[in-house]
N, C-alpha and C positions, 0 to 999 in steps of 0.2 A: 172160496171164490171159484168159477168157473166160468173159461171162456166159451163165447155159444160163436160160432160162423156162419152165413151164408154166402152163397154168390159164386164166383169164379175161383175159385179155390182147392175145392174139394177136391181128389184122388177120380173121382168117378164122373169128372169133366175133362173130357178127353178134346175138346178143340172150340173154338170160340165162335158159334154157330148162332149167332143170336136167335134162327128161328125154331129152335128146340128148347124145350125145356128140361133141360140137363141135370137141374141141381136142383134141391132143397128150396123151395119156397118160402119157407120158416128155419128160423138158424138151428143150427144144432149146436150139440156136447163138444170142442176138440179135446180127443182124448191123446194119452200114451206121454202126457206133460202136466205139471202144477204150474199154471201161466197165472201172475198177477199184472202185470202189465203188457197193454198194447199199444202198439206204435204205427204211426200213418204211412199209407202208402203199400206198393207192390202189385206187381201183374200177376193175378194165377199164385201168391205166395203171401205168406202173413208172418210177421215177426212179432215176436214178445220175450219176454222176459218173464223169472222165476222169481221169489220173494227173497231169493240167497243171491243172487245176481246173475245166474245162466239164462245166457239167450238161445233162444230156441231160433228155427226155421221151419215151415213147413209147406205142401200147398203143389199144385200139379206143375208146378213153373220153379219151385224150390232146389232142383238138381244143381242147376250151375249155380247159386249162390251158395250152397252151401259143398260142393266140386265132386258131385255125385255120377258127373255126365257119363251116362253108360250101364247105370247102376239097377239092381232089380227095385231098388226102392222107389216106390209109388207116389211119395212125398205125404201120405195120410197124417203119419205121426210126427209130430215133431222133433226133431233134431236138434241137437244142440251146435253152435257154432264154435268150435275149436280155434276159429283165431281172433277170435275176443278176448283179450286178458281180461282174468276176471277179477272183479272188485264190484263197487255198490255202479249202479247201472245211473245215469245222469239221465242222459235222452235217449231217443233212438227214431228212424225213420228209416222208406225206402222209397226207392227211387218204382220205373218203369221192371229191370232188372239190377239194381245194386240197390245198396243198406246201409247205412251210417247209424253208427253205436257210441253214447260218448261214455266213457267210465270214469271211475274218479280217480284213480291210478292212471291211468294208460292214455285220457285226454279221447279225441275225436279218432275213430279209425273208421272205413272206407271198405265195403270187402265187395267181389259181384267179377260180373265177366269183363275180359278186358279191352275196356273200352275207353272214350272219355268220360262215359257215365258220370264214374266215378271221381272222375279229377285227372287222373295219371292213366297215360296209355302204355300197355303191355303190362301191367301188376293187378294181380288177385286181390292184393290188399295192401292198405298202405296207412299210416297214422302220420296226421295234420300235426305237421310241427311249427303249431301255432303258440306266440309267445303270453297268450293271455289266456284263462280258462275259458271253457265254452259252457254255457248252460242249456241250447237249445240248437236243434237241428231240425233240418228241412230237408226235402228231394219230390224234386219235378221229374218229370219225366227223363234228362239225361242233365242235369244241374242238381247241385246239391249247395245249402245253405247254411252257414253256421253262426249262430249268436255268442256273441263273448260275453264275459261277466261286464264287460266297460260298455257296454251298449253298443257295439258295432257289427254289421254285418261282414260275413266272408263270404266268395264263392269259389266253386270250380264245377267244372266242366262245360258242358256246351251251353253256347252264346248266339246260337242261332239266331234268336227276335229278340237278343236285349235283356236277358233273363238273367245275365250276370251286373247289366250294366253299362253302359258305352255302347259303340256299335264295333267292338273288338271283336277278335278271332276267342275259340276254344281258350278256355285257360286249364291246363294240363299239367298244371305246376305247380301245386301246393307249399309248397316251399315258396313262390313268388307273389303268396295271396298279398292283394290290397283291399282296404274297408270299401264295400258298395255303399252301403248307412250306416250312420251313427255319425259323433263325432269327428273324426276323424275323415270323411267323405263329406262332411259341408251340413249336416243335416243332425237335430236334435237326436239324446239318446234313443236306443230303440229297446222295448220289453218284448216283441213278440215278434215270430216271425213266419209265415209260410209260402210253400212253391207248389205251382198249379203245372199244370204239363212244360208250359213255356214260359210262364211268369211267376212274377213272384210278388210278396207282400209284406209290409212289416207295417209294425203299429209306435209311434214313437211312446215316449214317456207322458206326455200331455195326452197322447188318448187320440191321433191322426194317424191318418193310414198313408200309408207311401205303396203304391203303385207301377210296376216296371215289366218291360216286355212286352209278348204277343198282347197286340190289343185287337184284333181282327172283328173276333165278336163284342166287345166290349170290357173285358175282363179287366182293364185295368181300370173300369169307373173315370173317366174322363169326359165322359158325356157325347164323345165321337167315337168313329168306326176310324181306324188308322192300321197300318200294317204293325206297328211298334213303340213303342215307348220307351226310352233307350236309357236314361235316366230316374232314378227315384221320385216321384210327381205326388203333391198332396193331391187326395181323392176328396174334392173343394165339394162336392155334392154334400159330403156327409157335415157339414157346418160345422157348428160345435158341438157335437154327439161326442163322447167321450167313449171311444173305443177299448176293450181289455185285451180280445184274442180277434184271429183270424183266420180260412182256412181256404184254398184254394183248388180247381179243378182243371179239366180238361181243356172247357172255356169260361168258365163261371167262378166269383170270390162272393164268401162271406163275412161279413163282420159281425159279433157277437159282443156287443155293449158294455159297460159298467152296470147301465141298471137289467140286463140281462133280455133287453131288445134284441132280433137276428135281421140285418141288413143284407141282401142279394142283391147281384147285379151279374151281366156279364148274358151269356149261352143259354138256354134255356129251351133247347127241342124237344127235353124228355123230362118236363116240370122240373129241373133239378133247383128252379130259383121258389117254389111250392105256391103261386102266388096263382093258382087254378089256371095260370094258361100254358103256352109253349112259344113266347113272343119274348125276346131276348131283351133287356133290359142295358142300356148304355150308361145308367146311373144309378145308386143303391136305391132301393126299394124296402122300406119295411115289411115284413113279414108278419099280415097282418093274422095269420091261421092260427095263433098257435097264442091258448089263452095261457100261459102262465111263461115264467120266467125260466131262462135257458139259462143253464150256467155253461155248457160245451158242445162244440162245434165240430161237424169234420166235413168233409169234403173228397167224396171218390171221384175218378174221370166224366162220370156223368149224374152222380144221386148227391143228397146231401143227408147228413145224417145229425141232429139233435138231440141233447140230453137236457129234462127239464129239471127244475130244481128242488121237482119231487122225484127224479128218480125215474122217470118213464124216457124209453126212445124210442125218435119219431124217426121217419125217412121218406124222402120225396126225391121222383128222377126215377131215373132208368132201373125197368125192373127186369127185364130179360134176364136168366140165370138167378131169379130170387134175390139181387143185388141188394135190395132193400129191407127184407126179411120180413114183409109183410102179408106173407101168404099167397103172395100174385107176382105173376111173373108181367102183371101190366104195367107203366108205367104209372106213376103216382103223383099227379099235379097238385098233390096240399100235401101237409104234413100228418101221415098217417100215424099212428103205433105200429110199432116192432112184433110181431107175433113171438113172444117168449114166454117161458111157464109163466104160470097163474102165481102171483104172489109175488114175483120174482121183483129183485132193488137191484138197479141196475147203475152201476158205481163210475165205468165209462165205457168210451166207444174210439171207434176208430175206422177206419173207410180205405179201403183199398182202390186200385183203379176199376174193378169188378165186384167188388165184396166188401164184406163188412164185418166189424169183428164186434164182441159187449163181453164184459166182467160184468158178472152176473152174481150179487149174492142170494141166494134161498133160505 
């Protein structure tokens, strides 16, 4: 396997200039690591993991998460993260600037600058001593989200537009987490979960979407413009569509099916909902581009990225910095293909706020 990158990441992106083309149009090799897996999320930085359980860091914004500040290192190669206990690697995700990692020894830990990012203010890093296992993690842009094995949601950190929940303050306490969804919050189990810059999303067990936070653009599928949605709210647009995953953005969320449909709604100035315009969408939309079946979704601050279930990935949205890997740094209003070698089976993907990652087998 090999992972290929484009976009805001590289070593040799030196500041966030949209009107240059700075980077790689078409993804490359990252080299200097054997990464099998990759994980959503990160500004300028990309996380993965190894087939033995070591997770890496890398990427031109990688210094302070992995506490490099100062350092000659460039961020090119990947790094491994030292305070990670290692064991078999469960999830993982990152934020704007922080990362959550869940192991199977060591449960959820937290690592990045100190901020409320990441839950806890003044700690470099810290493990969620939460009393049920976690199987899946999230991070928005300075909130981060955790799925237990009992179907409930956790949050911490910033609360800014509702993105935790309520219309409460920061939650900086990990230790004082209460359930946003699932059971235990009023609301059916939850299998899926993700976080968009300011909001967030989960999918219950019947296959509905729950919806909370910044709704400005639309993002929460409500069918109105509002400042917030401060509660978990069914996305009553999508009927009985029977939802599997979900993935969110900047201002934009998609849904990706049971029978392997892709639903947008939300933002859409830089085609990131692929549907040929730039006209924001208040209620999911079918995705009607894209002739075969998706089986995985991602979701960067402004692009979206698809994996069909042959094996090919697509990308729509913002292409400034090669975002999208499709050989143009224009914007992409339908669901193009990924420029990646010829032949190449493409196993998954993953979206940064700028970038974008693919495991690539040859």
């Amino acid at each position: 396997m090999t992972v290929y990158q484009c976009g805001f990441i590289a070593s040799d992106v030196s500041s966030p200039d949209c009107s240059k083309d700075i980077a790689s149009a078409e993804p490359v090799p990252v080299t200097g690591a054997e990464l099998a897996t990759v994980y959503q999320g990160g500004w300028g930085f990309g996380i993965a993991s190894s087939s033995a359980g070591e997770v890496y860091a890398w990427g031109v914004n990688a210094a302070t998460l992995l506490d490099k500040q100062g350092s000659a290192d460039d961020g090119s190669d990947p790094a491994q993260l030292d305070l990670v206990t290692s064991g078999k690697v469960i999830a993982g995700a990152a934020g704007f600037d922080h990362a959550v990692i869940v192991t199977e020894e060591a449960g959820a830990q937290v690592f990045g600058p100190a901020t409320a990012a990441a839950g806890v203010r003044g700690l470099h890093l810290v493990s969620i001593p939460l009393p049920v296992p976690i199987t899946s993690v999230a991070a928005g842009e300075h909130h981060t989200l955790l799925l237990s094995a009992c179907g409930e949601v956790y949050g911490f950190g910033s609360n800014s537009e509702g993105q935790l929940g309520g219309a409460g303050a920061d939650s900086a306490d990990p230790g004082g987490a209460v359930a946003i969804a699932g059971p235990g919050a009023g609301t059916d189990s939850i299998k899926a979960i993700a976080a968009g810059a300011r909001h967030s999303l989960a999918v219950t067990d019947a296959g509905r979407v729950l919806a909370w936070g910044w709704a400005l653009h639309g993002q929460t599928g409500s069918g109105l413009v509002t400042g917030r949605v401060t509660e978990p709210t069914v996305v009553e647009a999508l009927g009985p569509i029977k939802v599997a995953s979900v993935a969110a953005g900047l201002h934009h969320s998609v849904a990706l099916t049971e029978d392997g449909d892709v639903y947008c709604w939300g933002g859409n100035a830089d085609g990131q909902l692929g549907d040929g315009s730039v006209l924001s969408s208040l209620e999911p939309k079918l995705l009607e581009a894209v002739e075969e079946p998706v089986r995985k979704i991602a979701a960067g601050a402004r692009h979206t990225l698809l994996l069909t279930q042959k094996d090919q990935a697509l990308a729509m949205g913002y292409g400034a910095f090669g975002a999208t890997g499709t050989g143009s740094y224009q914007n992409q209003l339908v669901p193009t293909p990924v420029a990646l070698p010829a032949g190449a089976t493409v196993r998954d993907v993953a979206a940064g706020w700028w970038h974008s990652l693919f495991v690539v087998e040859q």
